[in-house]
C-alpha positions in Angstrom: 72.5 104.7 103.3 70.7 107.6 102.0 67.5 106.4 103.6 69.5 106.1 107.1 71.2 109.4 106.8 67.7 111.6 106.4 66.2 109.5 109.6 69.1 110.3 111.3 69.2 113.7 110.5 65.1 114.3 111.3 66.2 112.9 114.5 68.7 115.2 115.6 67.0 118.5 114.4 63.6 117.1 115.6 63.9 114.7 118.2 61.5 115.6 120.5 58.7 116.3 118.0 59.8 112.6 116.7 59.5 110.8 120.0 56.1 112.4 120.8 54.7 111.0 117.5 56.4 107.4 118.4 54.8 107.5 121.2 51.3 108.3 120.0 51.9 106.0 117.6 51.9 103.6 120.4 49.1 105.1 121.5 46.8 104.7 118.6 47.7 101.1 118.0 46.6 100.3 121.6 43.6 102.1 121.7 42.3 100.7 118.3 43.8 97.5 119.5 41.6 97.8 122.7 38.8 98.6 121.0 39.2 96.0 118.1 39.1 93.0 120.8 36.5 94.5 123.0 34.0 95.3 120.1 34.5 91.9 118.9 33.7 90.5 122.2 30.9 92.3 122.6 29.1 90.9 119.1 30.3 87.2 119.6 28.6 87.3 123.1 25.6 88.6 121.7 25.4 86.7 119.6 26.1 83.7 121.7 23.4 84.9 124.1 20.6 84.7 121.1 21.4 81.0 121.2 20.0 80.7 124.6 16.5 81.4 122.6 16.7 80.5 119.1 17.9 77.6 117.4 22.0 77.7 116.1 20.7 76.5 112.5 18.3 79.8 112.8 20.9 81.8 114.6 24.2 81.5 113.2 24.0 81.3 109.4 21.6 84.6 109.5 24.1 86.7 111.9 27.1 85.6 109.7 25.2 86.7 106.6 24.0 89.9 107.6 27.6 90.8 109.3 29.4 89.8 106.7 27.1 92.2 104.1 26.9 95.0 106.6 30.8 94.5 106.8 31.0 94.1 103.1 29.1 97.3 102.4 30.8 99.3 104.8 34.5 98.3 102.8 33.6 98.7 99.6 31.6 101.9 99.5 33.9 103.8 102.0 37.3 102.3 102.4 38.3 99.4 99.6 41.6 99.1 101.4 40.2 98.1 104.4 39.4 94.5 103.6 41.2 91.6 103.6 43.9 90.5 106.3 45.8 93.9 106.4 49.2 92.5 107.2 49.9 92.7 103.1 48.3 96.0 103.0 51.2 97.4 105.4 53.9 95.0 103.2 52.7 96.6 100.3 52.9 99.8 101.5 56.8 99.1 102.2 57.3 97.9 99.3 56.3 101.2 97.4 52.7 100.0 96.3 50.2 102.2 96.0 48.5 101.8 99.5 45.9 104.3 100.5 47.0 104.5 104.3 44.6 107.3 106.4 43.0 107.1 109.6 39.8 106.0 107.8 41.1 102.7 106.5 42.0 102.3 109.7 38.6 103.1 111.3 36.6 101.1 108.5 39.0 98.1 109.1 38.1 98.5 113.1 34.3 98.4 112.4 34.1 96.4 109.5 36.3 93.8 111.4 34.6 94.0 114.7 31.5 92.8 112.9 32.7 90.5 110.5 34.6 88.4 113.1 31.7 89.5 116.2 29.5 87.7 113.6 31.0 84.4 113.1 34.4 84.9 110.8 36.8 82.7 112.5 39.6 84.8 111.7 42.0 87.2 114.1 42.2 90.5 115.4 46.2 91.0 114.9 46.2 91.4 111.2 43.7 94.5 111.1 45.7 95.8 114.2 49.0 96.0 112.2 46.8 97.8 109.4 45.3 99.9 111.8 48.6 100.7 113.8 50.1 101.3 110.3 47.3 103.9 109.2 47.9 106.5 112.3 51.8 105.8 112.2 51.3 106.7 108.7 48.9 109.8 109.8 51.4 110.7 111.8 54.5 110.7 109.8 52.1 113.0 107.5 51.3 115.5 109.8 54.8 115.4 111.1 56.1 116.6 107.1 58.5 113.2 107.4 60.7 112.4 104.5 59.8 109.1 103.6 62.2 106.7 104.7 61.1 107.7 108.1 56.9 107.4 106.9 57.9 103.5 106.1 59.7 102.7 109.4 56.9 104.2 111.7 54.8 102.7 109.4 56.4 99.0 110.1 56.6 100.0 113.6 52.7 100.7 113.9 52.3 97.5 112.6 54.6 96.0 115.1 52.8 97.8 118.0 49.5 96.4 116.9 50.9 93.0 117.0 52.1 94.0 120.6 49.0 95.5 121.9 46.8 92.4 120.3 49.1 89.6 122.3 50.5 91.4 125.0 54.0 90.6 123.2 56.0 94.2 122.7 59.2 91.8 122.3 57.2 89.5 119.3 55.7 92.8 117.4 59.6 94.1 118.1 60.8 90.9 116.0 58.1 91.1 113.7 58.5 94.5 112.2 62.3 94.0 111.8 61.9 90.2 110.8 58.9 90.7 108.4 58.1 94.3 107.8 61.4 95.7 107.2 64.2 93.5 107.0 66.9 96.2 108.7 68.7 95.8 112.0 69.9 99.4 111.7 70.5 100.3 115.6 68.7 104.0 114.5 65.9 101.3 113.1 65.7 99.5 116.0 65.2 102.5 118.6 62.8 103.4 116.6 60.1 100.0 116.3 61.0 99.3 120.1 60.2 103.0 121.2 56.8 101.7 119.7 56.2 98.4 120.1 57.0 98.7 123.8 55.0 101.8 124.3 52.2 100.5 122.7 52.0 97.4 124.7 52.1 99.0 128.4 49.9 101.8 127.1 47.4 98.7 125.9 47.6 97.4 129.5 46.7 100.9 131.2 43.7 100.8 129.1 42.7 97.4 129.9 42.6 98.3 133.9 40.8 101.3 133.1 37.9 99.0 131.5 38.0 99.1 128.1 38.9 95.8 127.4 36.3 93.7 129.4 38.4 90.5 128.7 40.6 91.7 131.7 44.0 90.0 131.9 47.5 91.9 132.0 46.9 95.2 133.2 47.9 98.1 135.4 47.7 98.0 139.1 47.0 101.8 140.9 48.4 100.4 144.1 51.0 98.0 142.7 51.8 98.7 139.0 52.2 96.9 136.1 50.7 93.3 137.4 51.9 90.2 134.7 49.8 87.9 133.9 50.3 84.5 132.1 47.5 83.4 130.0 48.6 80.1 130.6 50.8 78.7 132.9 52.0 74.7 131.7 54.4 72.6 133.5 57.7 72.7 131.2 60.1 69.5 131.1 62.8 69.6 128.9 64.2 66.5 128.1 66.8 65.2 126.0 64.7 62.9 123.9 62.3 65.7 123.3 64.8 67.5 121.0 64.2 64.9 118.6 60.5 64.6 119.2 60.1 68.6 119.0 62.2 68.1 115.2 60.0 65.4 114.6 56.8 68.0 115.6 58.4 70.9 113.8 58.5 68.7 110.6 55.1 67.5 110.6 53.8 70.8 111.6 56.3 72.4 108.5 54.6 69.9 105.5 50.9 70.9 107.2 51.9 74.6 107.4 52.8 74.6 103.8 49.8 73.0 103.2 47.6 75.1 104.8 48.9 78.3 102.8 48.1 76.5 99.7 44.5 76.2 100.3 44.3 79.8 101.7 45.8 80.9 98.5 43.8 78.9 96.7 40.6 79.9 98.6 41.2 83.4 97.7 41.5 82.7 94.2 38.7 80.5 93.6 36.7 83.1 95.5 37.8 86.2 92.7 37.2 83.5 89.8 33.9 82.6 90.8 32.8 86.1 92.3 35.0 88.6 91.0 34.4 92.1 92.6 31.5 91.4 94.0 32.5 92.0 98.0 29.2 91.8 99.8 28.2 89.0 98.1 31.1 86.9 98.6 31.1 88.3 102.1 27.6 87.8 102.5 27.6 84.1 101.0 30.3 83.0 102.8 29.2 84.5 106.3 25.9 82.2 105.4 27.9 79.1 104.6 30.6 79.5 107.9 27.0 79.7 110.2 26.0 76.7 108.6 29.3 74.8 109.4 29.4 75.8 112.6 25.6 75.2 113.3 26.5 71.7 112.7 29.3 70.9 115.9 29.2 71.3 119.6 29.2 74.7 121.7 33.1 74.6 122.0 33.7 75.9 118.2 31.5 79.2 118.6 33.9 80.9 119.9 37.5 80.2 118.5 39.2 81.9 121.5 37.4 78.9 123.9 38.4 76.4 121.0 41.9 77.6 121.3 42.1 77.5 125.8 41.2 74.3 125.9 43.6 73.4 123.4 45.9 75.0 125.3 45.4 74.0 128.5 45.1 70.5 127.2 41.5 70.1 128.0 41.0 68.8 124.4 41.0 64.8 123.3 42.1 63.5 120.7 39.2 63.7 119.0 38.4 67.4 119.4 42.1 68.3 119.0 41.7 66.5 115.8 38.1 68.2 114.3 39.5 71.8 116.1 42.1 71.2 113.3 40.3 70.2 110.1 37.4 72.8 110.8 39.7 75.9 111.7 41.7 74.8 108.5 38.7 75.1 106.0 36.6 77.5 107.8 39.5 79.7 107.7 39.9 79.5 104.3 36.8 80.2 103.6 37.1 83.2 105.7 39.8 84.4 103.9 38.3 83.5 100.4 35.5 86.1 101.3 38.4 89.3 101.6 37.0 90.1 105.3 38.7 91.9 107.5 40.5 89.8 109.8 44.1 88.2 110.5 45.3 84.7 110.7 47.9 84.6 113.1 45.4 83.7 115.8 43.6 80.9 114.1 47.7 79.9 112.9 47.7 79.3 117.0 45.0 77.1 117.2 45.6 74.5 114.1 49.7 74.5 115.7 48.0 74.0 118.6 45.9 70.7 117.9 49.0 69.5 115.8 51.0 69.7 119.2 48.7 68.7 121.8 47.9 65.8 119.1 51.0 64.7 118.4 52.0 64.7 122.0 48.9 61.9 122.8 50.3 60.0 120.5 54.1 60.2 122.0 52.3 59.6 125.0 50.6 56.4 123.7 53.6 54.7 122.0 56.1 55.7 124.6 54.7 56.5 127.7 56.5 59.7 127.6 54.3 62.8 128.6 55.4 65.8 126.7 54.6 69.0 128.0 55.9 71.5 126.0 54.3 70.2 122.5 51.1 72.3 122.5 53.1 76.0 123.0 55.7 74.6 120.5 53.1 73.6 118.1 51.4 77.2 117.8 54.9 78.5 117.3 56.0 75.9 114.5 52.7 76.4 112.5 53.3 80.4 112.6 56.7 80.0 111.4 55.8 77.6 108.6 53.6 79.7 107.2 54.9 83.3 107.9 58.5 82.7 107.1 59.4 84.1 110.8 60.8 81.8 113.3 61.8 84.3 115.7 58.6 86.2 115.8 56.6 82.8 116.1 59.0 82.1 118.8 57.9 84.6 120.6 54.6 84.9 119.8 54.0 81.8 121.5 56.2 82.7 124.1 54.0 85.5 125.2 50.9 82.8 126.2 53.0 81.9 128.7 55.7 84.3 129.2 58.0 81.7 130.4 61.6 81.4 129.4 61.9 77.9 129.9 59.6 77.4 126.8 61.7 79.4 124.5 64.1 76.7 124.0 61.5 73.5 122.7 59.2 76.4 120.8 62.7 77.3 118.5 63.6 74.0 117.5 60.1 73.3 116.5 59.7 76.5 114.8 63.0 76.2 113.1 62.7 73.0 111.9 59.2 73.8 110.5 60.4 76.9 108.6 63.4 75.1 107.1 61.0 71.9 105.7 57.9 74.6 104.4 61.2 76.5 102.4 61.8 73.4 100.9 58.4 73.5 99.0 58.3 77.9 99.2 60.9 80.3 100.2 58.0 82.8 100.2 55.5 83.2 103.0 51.7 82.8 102.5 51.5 87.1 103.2 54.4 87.3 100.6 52.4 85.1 98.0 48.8 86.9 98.6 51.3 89.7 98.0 52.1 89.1 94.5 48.2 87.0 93.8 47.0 90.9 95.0 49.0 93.1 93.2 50.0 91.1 89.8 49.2 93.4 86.5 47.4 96.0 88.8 48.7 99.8 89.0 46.9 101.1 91.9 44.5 100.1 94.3 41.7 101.6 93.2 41.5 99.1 90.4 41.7 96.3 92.7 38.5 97.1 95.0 37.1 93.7 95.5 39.6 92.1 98.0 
């Protein structure tokens, strides 16, 4: 109550002052938002092109060795904070750890993770988004002299605006600062995130049309306006069976889910046992071992956003849908293992993507049924098995396609996935990296090698 009364009370004597710095905050998570998926793109296609000359066993394992140490380097002499998926850096930060938040965590996290994933790190751009949409929120609320109950929800609501710039989803970065970041439907609250969330998603698409994202898309029309986009656009049937094939989906994705935050966690843990502190090396070792993985399969897995369109689109057999799946599971965790810079939400898609799109052949083989909302519902399941957050996986999927009519088969798949992984957890795999991070440490200094 006392919290709600001071943000209240900032509002009315400083409301104008207030929005402004909502709206930058917008602002700053699309432009570093921008830049984070354009920088990216501009490594991973360099160094696709070098495979037009060299060989990948040459290629690959020495780029992801030398990005992840240069990335390495960069985090752990400059900005310690910066590494790992930044999602629990912002949880921490709300739940009164000590979280250094400035604009140059923010900045190291944008280079470190432009070359750490540019270079081979199959990991995603959304979680150092809502770290670095956190940081100038939290830049912000300083320069603004906010009490702090209003620093944390600008904080949350920078995170949320990087998850809306990074997916072109305002409504699922909305949902997923209130559903995972905050945990308050206050309506003062909720003005508050969707000022942000929303601004920071059309603001993303003005700088898209203006060319700073060459991986065009959603964008701003001069003559027209705002022009919509889907990124995919599947044929939706809804029919009564496929409620219970969608549960079915939703359970099978829920035990996988479960599983797959277990060996993340586990991952991570193994990595500080055997490597402690030592950041560029694990960086460095584990950018070498992903390049040799991936030197070993076809074209289609050098570039996980390719791996995940054709999943999508259902371009994928069963037997790529099938080794998409096992190598994005234990690449990832190795990714993760190694505390670089980079999210999970997007490879999340990808493995709840090859469950669906697999477990829809096989509907398809045994009773000539052909599902077509499995894949979409899939991605969603998988996100809300492991994140805890139905409604934000809901819509988070919902955004590939921005069509209502896939809203309903993604929620019972996502809901009946979040209800099975509770069973073995209530806690989400952010919640539980939480508590590996932070247990018997006092401050973050002390804690520099994730």
């Amino acid at each position: 109550m006392n919290s709600n009364y001071s943000i209240r009370k900032l509002l009315k004597k400083r409301w104008l002052v207030v929005s402004v710095a909502l709206i930058l905050t917008g602002l700053g998570a699309a432009i570093t938002g921008t830049l984070f998926k354009s920088g990216i793109k501009i490594v991973e296609s360099w160094r696709i092109t070098l495979l037009n000359d060299f060989s990948p066993w040459l290629v690959l394992p020495t780029i992801g060795a030398v990005g992840g140490i240069l990335s390495g380097l960069m985090i752990s002499k400059i900005a310690p904070a910066a590494g790992g998926s930044g999602v629990i850096q912002i949880m921490g930060y709300l739940r009164h750890k000590s979280i250094p938040m400035n604009l140059k965590v923010g900045l190291i996290k944008l280079l470190a993770g432009i070359i750490a994933i540019g270079s081979g790190f199959p990991l995603g751009p959304e979680g150092p988004s809502v770290q670095m949409g956190g940081s100038v929120a939290w830049q912000l609320g300083k320069w603004l002299k906010a009490p702090r109950a209003f620093r944390r929800v600008i904080v949350a609501a920078g995170g949320g605006a990087g998850i809306a710039a990074i997916f072109s989803a305002p409504i699922g970065g909305f949902i997923y600062a209130i559903e995972e970041l905050l945990n308050s439907a206050r309506p003062i609250i909720l003005l508050i995130v969707v000022i942000t969330t929303f601004s920071a998603d059309a603001l993303a698409d003005v700088l898209q049309t203006m060319g700073f994202d060459p991986s065009g898309g959603v964008g701003f029309s001069r003559s027209l306006g705002f022009q919509l986009e889907r990124t995919y656009t599947p044929q939706v049937h809804f029919l009564p069976i496929d409620f219970f094939y969608l549960i079915a989906l939703g359970i099978v994705t829920g035990i996988l889910a479960e599983g797959y935050s277990r060996f993340v966690l586990y991952m991570q843990k193994k990595g500080n046992i055997l490597l402690g502190n030592k950041l560029v090396l694990k960086m460095g070792f584990c950018g070498l071992l992903l390049g040799s993985i991936y030197a070993y399969l076809p074209q289609e897995f050098y570039k996980t956003g390719e791996l995940q369109k054709l999943i999508a689109l259902g371009k994928a057999d069963l037997n790529l849908a099938l080794t998409a799946f096992i190598i994005v599971f234990i690449t990832t965790g190795i990714a993760a293992a190694s505390g670089a810079p980079g999210g999970l939400f997007y490879p999340m898609l990808t493995l709840g993507g090859a469950i669906g799109l697999t477990f829809g052949i096989w509907v398809e083989a045994i009773t000539g049924h052909v599902p077509s909302t499995f894949i979409f519902a899939g991605m969603g399941a998988f996100i809300a098995g492991c994140s805890r957050t139905p409604i934000t996986a809901m819509f988070l999927a919902f955004a590939l396609t921005k069509d209502l009519l896939i809203l309903k088969p993604i929620l019972v798949a996502s809901v009946s996935s979040y209800l099975i992984a509770r069973i073995f957890n209530e806690e989400s795999i952010y919640e539980r990296q939480l508590n590996v991070r932070f247990k018997n440490i006092e401050h973050i200094n002390n804690y520099e090698h994730y």
